[in-house]
Backbone as a chain_set.jsonl record, in Angstrom:
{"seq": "XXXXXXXXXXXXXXXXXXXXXXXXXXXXXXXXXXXXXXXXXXXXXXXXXXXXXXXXXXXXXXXXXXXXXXXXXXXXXXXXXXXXXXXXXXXXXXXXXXXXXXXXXXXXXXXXXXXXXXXXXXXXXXXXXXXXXXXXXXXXXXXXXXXXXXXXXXXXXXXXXXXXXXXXXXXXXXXXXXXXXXXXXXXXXXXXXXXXXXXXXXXXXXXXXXXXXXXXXX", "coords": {"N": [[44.421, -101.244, 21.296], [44.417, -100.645, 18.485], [44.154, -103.478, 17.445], [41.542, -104.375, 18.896], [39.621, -102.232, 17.938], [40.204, -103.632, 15.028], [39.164, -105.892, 14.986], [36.452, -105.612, 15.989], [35.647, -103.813, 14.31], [35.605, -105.942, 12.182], [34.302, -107.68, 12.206], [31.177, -105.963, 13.029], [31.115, -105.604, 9.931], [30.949, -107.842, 8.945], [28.289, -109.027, 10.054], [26.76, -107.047, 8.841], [26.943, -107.208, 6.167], [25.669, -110.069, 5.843], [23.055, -109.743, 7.396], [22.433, -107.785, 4.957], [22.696, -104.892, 5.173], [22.712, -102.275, 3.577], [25.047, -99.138, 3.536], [25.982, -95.749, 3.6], [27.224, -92.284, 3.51], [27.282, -89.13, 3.709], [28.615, -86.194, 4.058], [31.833, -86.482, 5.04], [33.466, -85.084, 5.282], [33.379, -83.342, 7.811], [33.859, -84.985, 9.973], [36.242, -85.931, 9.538], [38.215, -83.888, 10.25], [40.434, -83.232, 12.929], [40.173, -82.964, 15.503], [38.466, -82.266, 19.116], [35.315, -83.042, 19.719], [32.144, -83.295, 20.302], [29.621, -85.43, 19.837], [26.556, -86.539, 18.41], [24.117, -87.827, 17.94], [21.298, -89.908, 16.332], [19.086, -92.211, 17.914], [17.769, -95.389, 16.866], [18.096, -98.343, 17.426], [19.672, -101.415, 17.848], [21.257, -100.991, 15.683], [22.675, -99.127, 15.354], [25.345, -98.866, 16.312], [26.215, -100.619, 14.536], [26.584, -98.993, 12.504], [27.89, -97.018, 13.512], [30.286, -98.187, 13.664], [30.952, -98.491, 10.574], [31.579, -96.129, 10.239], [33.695, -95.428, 11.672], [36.454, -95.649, 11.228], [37.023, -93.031, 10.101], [36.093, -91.304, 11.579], [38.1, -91.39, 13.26], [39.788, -91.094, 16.056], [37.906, -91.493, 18.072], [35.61, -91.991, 20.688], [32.427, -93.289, 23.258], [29.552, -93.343, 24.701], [27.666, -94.967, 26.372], [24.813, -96.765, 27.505], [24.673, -99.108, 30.182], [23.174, -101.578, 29.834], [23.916, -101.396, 26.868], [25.755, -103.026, 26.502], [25.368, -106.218, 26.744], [23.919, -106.555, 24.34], [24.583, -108.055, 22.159], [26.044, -108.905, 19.473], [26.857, -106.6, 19.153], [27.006, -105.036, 21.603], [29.431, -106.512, 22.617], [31.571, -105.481, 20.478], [31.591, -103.27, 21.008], [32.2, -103.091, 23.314], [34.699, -103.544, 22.728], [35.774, -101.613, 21.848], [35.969, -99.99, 23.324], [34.187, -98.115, 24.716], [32.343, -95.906, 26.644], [30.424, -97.135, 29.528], [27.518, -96.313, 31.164], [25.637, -95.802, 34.292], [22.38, -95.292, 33.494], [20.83, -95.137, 36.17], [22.183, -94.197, 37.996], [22.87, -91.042, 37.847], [24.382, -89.065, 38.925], [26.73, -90.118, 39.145], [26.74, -91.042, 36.569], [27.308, -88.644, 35.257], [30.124, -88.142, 36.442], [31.324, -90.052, 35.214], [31.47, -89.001, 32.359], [32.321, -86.664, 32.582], [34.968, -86.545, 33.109], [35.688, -88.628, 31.251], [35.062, -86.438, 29.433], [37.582, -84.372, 29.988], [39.761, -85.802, 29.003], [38.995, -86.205, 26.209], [39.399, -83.273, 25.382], [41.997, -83.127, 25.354], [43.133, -84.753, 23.909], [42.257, -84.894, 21.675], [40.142, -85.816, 21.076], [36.762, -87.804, 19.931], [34.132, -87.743, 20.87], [30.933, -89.596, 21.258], [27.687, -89.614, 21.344], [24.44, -90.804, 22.204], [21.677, -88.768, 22.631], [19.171, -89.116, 22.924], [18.863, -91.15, 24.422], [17.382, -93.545, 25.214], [16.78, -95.975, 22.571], [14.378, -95.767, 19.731], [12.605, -96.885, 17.467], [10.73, -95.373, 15.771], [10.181, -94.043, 12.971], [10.713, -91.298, 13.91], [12.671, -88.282, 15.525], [12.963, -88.336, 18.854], [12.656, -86.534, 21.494], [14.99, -84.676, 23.087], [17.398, -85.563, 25.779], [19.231, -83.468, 27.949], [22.259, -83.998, 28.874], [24.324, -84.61, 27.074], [24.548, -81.754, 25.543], [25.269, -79.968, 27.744], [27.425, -80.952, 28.955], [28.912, -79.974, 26.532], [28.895, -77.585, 26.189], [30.01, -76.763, 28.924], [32.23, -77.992, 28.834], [33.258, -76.045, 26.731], [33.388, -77.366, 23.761], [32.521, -78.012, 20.349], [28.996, -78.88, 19.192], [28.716, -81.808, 16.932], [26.212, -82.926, 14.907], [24.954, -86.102, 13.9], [22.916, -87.95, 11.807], [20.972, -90.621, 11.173], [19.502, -92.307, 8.878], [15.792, -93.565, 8.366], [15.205, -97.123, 9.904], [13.613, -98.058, 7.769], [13.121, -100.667, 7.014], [13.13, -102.16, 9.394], [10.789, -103.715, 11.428], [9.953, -104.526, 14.894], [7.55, -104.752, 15.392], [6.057, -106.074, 13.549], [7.71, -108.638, 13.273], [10.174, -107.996, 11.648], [12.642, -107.68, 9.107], [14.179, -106.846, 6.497], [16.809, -106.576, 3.843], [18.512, -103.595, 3.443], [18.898, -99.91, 2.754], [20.814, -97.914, 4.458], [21.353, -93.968, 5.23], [23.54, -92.356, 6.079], [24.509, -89.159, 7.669], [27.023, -86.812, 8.755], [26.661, -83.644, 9.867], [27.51, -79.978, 9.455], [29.614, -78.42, 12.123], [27.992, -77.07, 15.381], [28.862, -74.287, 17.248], [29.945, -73.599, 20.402], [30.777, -71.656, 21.913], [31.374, -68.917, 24.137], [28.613, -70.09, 24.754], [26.796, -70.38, 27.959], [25.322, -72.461, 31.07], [23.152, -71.727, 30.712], [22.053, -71.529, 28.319], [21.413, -74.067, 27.209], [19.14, -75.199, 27.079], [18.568, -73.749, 24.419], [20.485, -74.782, 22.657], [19.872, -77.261, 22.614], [17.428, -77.544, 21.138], [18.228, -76.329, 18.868], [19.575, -77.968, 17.672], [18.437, -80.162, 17.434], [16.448, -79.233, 15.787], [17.696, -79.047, 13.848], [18.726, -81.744, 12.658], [16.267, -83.185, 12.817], [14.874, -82.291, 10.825], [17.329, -82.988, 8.577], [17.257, -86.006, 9.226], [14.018, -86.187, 7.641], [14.346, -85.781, 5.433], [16.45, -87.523, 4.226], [15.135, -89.976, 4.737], [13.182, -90.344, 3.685], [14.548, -90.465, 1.121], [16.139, -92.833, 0.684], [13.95, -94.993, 1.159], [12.432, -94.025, -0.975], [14.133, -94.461, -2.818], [14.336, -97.484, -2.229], [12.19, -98.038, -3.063], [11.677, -97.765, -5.738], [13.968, -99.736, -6.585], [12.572, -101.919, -6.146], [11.192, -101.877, -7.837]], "CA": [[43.152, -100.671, 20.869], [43.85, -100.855, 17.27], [43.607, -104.713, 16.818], [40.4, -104.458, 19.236], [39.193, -101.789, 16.813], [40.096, -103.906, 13.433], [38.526, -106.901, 15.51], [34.797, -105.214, 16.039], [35.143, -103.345, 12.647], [35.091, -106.718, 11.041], [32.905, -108.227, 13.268], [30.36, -105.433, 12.321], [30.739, -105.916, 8.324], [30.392, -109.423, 8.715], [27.204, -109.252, 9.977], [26.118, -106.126, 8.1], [26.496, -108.62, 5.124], [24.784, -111.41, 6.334], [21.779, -108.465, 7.122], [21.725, -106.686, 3.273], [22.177, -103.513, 5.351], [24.243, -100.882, 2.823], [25.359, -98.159, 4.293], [26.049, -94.326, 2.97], [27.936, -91.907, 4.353], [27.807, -87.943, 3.633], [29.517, -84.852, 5.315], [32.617, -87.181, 5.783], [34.636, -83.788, 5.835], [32.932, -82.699, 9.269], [34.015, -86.067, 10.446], [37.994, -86.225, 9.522], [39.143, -82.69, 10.841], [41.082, -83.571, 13.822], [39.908, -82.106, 16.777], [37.631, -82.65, 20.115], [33.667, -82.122, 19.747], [31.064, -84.038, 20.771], [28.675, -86.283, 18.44], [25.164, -86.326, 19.084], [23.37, -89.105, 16.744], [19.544, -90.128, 16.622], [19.165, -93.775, 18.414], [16.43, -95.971, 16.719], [17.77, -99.176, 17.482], [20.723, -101.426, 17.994], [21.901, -101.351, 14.639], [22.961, -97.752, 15.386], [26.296, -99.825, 16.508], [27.14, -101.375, 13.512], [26.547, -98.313, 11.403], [28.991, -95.925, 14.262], [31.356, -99.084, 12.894], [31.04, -98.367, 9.549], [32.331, -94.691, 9.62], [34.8, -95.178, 12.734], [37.808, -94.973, 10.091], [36.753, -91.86, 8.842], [36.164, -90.247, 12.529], [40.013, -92.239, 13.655], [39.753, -91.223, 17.379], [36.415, -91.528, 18.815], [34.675, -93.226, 22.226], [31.217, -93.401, 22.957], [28.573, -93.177, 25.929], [26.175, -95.749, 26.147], [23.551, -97.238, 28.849], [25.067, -100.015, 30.035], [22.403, -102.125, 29.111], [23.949, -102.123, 25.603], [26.787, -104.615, 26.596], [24.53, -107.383, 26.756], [22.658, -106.729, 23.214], [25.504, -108.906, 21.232], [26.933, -108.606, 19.419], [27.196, -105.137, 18.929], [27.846, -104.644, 22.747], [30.966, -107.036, 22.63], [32.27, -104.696, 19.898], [31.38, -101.518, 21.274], [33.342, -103.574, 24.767], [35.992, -103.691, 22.359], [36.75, -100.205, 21.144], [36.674, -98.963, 24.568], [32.613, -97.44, 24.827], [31.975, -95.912, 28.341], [29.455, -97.602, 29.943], [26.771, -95.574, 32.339], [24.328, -96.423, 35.097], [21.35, -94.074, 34.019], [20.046, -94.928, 37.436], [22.797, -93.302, 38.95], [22.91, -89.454, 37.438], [25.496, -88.51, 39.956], [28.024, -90.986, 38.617], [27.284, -90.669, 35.198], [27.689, -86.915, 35.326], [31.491, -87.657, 37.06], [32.267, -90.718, 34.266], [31.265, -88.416, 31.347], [33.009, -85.749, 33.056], [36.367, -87.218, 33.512], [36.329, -88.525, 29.669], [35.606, -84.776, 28.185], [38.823, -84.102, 29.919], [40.295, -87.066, 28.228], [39.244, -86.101, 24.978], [39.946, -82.457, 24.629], [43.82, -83.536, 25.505], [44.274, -85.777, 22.894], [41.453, -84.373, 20.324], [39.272, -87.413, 20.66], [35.298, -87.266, 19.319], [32.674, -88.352, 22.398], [29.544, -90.248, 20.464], [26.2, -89.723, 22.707], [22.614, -90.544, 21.834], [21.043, -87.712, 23.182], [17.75, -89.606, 23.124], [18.564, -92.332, 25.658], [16.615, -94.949, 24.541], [16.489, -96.204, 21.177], [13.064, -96.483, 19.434], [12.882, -97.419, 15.753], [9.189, -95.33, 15.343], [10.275, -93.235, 12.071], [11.006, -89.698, 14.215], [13.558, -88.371, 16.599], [12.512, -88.141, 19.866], [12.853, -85.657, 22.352], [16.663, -84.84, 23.71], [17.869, -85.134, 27.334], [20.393, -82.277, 28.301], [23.268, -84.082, 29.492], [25.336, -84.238, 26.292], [24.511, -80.309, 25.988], [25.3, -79.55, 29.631], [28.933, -81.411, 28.343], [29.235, -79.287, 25.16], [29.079, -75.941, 26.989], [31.238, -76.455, 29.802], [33.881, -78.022, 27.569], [32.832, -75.379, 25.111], [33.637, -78.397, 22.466], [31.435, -78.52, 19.598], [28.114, -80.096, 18.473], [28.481, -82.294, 15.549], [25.517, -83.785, 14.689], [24.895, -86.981, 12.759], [21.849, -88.665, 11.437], [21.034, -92.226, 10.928], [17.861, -92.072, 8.426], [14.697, -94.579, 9.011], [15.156, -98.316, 9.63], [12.183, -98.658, 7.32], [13.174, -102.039, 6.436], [13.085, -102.873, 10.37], [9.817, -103.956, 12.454], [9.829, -105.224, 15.929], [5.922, -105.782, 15.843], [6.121, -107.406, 12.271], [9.494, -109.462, 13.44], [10.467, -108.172, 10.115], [14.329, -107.814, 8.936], [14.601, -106.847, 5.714], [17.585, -105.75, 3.5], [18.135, -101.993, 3.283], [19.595, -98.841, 2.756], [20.642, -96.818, 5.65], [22.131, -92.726, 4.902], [24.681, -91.366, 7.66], [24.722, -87.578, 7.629], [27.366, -85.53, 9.431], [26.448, -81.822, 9.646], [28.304, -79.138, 9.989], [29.608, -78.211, 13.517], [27.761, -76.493, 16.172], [29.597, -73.527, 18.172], [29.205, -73.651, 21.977], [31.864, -70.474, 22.512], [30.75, -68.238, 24.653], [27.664, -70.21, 25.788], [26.636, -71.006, 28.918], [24.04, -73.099, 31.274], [21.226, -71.003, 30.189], [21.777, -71.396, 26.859], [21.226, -75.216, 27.174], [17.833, -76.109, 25.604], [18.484, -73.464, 23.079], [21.565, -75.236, 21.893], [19.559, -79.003, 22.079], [16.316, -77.328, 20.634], [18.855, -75.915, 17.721], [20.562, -79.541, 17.067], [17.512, -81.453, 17.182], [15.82, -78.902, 14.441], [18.737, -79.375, 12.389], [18.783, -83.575, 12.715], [15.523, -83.589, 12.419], [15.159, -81.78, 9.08], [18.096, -84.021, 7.791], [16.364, -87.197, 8.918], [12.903, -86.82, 7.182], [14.859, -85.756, 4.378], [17.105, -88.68, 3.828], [14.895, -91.416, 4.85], [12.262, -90.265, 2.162], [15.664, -90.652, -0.194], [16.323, -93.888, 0.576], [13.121, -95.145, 1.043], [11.66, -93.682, -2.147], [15.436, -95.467, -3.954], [14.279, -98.861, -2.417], [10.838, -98.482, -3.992], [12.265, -98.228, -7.134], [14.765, -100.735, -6.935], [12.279, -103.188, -5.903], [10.357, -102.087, -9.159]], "C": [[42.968, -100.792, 19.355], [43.825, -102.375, 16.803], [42.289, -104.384, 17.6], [39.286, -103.896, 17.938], [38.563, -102.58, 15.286], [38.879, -105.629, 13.712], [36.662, -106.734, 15.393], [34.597, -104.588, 14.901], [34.815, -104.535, 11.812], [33.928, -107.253, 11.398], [31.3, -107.593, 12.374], [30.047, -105.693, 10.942], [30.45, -107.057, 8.255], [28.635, -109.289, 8.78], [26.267, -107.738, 9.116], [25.682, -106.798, 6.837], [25.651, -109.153, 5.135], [23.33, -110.607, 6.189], [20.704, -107.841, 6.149], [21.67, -105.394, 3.919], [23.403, -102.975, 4.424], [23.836, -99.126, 4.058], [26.302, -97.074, 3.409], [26.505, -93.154, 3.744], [28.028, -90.318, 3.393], [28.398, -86.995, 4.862], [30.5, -85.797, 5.856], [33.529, -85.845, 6.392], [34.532, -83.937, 7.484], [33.509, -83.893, 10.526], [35.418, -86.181, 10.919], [38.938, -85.114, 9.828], [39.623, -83.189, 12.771], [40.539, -82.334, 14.852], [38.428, -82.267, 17.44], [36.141, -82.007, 19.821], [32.961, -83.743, 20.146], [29.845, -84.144, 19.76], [27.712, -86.505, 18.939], [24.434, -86.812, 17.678], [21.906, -89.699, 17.393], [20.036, -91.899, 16.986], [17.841, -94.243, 18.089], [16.81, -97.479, 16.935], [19.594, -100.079, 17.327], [22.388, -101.979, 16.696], [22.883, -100.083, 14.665], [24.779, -98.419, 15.553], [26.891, -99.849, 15.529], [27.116, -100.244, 12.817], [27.287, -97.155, 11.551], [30.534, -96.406, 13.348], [31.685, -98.998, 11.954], [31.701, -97.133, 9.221], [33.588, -94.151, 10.904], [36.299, -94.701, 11.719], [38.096, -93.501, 9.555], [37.167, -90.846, 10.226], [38.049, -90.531, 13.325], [39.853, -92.082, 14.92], [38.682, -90.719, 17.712], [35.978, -92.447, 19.975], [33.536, -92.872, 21.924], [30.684, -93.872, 24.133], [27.404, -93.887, 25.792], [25.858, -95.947, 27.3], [24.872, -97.959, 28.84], [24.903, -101.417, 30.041], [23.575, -102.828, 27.585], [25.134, -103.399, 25.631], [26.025, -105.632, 26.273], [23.895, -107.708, 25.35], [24.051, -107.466, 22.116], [25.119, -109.441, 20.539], [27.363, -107.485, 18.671], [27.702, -104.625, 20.186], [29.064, -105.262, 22.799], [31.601, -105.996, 21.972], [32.39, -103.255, 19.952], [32.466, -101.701, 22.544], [34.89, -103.174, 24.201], [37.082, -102.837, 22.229], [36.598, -98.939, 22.383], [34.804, -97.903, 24.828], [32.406, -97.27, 26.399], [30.646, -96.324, 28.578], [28.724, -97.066, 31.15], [25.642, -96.331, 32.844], [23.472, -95.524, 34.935], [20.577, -94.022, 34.843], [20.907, -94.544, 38.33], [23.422, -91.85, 38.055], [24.208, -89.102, 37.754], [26.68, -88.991, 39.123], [28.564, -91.49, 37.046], [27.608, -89.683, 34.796], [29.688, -87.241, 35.423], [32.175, -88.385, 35.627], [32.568, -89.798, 33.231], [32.258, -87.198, 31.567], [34.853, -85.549, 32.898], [36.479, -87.814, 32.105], [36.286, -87.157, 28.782], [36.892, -84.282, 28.955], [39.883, -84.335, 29.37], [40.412, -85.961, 26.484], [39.852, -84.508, 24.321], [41.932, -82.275, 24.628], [44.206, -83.692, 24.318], [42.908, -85.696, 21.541], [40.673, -85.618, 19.934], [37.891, -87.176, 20.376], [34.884, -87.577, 20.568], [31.968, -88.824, 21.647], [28.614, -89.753, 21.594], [25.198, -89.294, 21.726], [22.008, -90.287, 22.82], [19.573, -88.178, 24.025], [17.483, -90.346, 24.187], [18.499, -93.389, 25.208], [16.472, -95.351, 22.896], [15.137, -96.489, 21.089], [12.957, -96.22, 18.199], [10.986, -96.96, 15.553], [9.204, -94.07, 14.259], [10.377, -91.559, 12.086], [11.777, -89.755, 14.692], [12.795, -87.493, 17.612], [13.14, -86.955, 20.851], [14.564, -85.837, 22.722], [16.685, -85.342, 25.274], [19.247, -84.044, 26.908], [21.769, -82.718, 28.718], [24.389, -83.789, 27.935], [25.669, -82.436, 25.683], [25.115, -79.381, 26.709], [27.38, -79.926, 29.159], [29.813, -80.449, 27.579], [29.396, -77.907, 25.62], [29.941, -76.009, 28.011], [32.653, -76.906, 29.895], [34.247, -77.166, 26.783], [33.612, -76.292, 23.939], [32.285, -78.104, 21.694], [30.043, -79.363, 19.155], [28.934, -80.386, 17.23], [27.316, -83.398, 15.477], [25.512, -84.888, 13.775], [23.586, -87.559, 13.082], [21.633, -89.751, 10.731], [19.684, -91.95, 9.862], [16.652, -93.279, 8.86], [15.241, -95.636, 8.476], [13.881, -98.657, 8.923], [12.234, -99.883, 7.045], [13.16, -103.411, 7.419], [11.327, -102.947, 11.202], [9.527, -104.712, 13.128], [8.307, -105.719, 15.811], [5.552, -106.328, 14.776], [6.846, -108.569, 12.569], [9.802, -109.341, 12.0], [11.928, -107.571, 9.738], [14.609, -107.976, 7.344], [16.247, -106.356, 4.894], [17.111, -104.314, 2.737], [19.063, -100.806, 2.737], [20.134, -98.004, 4.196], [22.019, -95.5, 5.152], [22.74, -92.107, 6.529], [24.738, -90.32, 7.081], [25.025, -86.912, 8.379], [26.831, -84.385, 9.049], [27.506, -81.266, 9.996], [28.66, -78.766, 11.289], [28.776, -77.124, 14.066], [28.611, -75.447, 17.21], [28.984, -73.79, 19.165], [29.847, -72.75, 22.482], [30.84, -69.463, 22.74], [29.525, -68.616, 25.245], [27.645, -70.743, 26.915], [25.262, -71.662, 29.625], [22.855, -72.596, 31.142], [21.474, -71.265, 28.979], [21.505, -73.184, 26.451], [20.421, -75.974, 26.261], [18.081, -74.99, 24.978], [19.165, -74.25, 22.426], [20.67, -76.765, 21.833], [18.26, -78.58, 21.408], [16.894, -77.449, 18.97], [19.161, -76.863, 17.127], [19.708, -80.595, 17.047], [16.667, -80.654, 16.032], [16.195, -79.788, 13.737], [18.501, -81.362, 11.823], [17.393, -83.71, 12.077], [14.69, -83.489, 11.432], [15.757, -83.302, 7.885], [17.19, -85.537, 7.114], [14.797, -87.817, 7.989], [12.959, -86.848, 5.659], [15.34, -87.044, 3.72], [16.063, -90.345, 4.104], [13.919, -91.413, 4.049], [12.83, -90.607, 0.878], [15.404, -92.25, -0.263], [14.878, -94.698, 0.363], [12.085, -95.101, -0.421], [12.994, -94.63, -3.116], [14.751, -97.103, -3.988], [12.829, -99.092, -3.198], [11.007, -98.424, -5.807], [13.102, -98.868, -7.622], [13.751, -101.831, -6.94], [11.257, -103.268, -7.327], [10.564, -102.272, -10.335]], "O": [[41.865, -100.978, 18.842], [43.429, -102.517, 15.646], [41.552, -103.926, 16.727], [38.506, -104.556, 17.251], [37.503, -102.477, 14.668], [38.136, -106.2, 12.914], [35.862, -107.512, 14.873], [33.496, -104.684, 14.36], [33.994, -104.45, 10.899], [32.806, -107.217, 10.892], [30.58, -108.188, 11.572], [28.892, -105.986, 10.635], [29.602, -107.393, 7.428], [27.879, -109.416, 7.817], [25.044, -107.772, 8.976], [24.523, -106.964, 6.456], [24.682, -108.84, 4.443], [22.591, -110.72, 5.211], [19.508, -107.552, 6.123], [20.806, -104.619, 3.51], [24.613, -103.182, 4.516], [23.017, -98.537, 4.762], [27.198, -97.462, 2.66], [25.997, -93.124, 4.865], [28.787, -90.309, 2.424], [28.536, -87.112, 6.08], [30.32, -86.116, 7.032], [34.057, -85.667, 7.49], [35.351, -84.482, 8.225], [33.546, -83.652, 11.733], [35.827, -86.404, 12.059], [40.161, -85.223, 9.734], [38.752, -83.403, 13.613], [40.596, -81.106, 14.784], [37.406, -82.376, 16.762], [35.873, -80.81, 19.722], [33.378, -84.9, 20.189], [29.29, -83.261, 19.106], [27.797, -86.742, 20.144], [24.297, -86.182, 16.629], [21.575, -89.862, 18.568], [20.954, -92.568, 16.512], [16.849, -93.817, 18.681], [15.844, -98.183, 16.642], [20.55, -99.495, 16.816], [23.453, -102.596, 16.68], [23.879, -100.121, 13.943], [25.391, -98.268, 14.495], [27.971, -99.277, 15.378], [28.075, -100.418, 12.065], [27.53, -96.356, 10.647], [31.392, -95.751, 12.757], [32.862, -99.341, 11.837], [32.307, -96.977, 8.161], [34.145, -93.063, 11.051], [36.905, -93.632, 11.648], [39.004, -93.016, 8.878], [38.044, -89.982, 10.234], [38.85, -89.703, 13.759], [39.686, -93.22, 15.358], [38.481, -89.506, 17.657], [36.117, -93.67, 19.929], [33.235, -92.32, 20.866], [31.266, -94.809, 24.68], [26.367, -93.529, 25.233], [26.48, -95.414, 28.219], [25.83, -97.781, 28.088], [25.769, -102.284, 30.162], [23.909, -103.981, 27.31], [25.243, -104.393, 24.914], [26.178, -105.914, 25.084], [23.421, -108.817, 25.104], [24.117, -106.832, 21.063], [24.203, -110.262, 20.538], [28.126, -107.497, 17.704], [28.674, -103.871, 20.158], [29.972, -104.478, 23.071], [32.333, -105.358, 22.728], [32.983, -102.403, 19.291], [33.334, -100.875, 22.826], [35.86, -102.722, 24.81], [38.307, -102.895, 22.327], [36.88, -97.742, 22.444], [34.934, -96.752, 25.243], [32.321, -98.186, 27.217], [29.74, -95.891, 27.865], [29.251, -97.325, 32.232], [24.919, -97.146, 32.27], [23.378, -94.723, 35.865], [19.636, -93.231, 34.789], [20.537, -94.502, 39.503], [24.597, -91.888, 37.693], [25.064, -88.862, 36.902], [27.452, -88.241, 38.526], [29.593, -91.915, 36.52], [28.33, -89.71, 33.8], [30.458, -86.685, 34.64], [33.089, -87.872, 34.98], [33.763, -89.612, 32.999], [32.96, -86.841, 30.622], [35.602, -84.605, 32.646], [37.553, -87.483, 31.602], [37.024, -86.809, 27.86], [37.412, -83.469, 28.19], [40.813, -83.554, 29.171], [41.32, -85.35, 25.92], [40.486, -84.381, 23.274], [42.732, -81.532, 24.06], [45.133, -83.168, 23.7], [42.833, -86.515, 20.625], [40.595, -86.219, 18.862], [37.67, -85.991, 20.626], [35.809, -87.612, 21.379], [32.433, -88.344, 20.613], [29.045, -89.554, 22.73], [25.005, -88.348, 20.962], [21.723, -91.042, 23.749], [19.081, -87.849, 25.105], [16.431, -90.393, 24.826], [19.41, -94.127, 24.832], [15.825, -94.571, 22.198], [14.56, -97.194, 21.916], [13.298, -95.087, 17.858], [10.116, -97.792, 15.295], [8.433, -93.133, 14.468], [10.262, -90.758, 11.158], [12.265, -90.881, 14.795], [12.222, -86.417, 17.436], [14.321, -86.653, 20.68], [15.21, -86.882, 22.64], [15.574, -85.418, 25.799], [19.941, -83.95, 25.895], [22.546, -81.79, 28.944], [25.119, -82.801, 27.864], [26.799, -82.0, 25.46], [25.426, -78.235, 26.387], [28.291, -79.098, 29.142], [30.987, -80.155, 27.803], [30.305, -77.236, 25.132], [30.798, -75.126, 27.973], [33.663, -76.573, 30.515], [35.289, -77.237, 26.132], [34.468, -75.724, 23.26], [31.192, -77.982, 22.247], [30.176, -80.53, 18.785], [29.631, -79.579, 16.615], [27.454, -84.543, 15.906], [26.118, -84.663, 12.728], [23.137, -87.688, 14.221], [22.132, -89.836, 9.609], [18.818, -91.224, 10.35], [16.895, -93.855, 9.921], [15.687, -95.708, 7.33], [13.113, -99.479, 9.423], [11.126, -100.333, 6.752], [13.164, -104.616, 7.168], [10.856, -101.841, 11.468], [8.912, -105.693, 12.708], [7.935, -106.86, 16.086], [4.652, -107.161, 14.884], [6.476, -109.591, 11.99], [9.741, -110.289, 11.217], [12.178, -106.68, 10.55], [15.148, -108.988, 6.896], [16.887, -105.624, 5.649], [16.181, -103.962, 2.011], [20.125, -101.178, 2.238], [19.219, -97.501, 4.847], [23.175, -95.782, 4.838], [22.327, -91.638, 7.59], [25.025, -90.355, 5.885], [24.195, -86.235, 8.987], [26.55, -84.173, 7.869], [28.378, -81.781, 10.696], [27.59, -78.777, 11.898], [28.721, -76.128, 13.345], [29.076, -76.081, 18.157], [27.805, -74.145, 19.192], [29.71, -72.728, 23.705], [29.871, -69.145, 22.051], [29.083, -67.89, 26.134], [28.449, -71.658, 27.094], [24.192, -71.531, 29.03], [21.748, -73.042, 31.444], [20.385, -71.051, 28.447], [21.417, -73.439, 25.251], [20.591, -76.779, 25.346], [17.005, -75.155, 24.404], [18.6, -74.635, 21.402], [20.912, -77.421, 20.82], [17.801, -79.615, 20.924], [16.437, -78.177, 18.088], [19.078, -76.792, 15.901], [20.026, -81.742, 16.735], [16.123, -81.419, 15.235], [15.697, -80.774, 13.194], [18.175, -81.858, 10.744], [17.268, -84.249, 10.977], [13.874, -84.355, 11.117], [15.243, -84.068, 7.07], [16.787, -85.993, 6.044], [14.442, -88.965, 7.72], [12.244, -87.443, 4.852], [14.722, -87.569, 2.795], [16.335, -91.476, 3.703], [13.632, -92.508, 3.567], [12.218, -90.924, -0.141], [14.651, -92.808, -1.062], [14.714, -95.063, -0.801], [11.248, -95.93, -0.776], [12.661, -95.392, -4.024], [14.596, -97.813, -4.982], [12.482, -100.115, -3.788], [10.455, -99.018, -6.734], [13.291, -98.863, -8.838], [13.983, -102.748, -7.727], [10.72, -104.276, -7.786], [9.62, -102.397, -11.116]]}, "num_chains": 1, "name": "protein.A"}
């Protein structure tokens, strides 16, 4: 696992290069304390990948819950193949419920992170979108932790331009989320609570960057 690892980490910087995407990284603390919680990151698009890649070192034992769709979007799915990323049928509920299930056992063993975009779907339209409940539903009956993280806006990306500029992009762990003591009623409070918070962060930081590249480019 750790050549696979050093294999898709380079992989990623290579083409991050090639790209012009930089990449920024606060709240590493919340990141490098050893111990099991569950990561819950905004999905705009399948750069989200390369930019998990960029701060894997920092988190050291982490997996990650994707469609399984994203295999195919390469080569970010090869390297997500690489470092071990569970792969779900979200047209079978049932069976992603048991996979997901059967790795939070996994991880609170051996103090491993979970990744999951909450959102589902990636869509690169400068907000974060509504949650689904399953990573929630996870977080409470593991009682493991939220930790949120926030990707800020691909402003430098547009599918209906075909436009691909170089950019900035800000990663922002938060502080952890308690889930002790709650239970399945407390569900959408706890994803209402963690999508405030994110979504605070995000309009924050992508106004940063955003407002940096307008004055670099001036």
């Amino acid at each position: 696992m750790t050549f696979n690892f050093r294999l898709a980490s380079s992989m990623c910087s290579c083409f991050t290069n090639l790209l012009g995407v930089r990449w920024e990284l606060r709240g590493r603390e919340h990141l490098e304390q050893d111990r099991a919680c569950i990561i819950v990151a905004n999905h705009q698009s399948s750069l989200d990948v390369m930019g998990m890649f960029q701060i894997w070192p920092v988190m050291d034992k982490c997996t990650v819950v994707g469609k399984k769709e994203l295999f195919y979007a390469w080569p970010f799915g090869l390297a997500a193949w690489l470092c071990g990323l569970i792969f779900i049928d979200r047209m079978n509920s049932e069976k992603a419920r048991n996979c997901i299930n059967t790795a939070t056992n996994h991880i609170k063993d051996k103090k491993i992170k979970l990744w999951i975009f909450p959102e589902g779907t990636r869509r690169n339209t400068g907000q974060i979108h509504p949650f689904k409940k399953g990573a929630f539903h996870v977080a409470i009956s593991s009682q493991l932790p939220i930790l949120p993280v926030v990707f800020s806006s691909y402003y430098f990306l547009s599918f209906k331009e075909k436009r691909f500029d170089s950019g900035q992009v800000m990663i922002t762990a938060l502080p952890p989320i308690s889930t002790e003591g709650l239970k399945t009623d407390d569900v959408s409070h706890l994803m209402q609570k963690t999508q405030n918070v994110m979504t605070e962060v995000f309009q924050a930081t992508s106004r940063e960057v955003q407002l940096s590249s307008t004055c670099t480019a001036s």
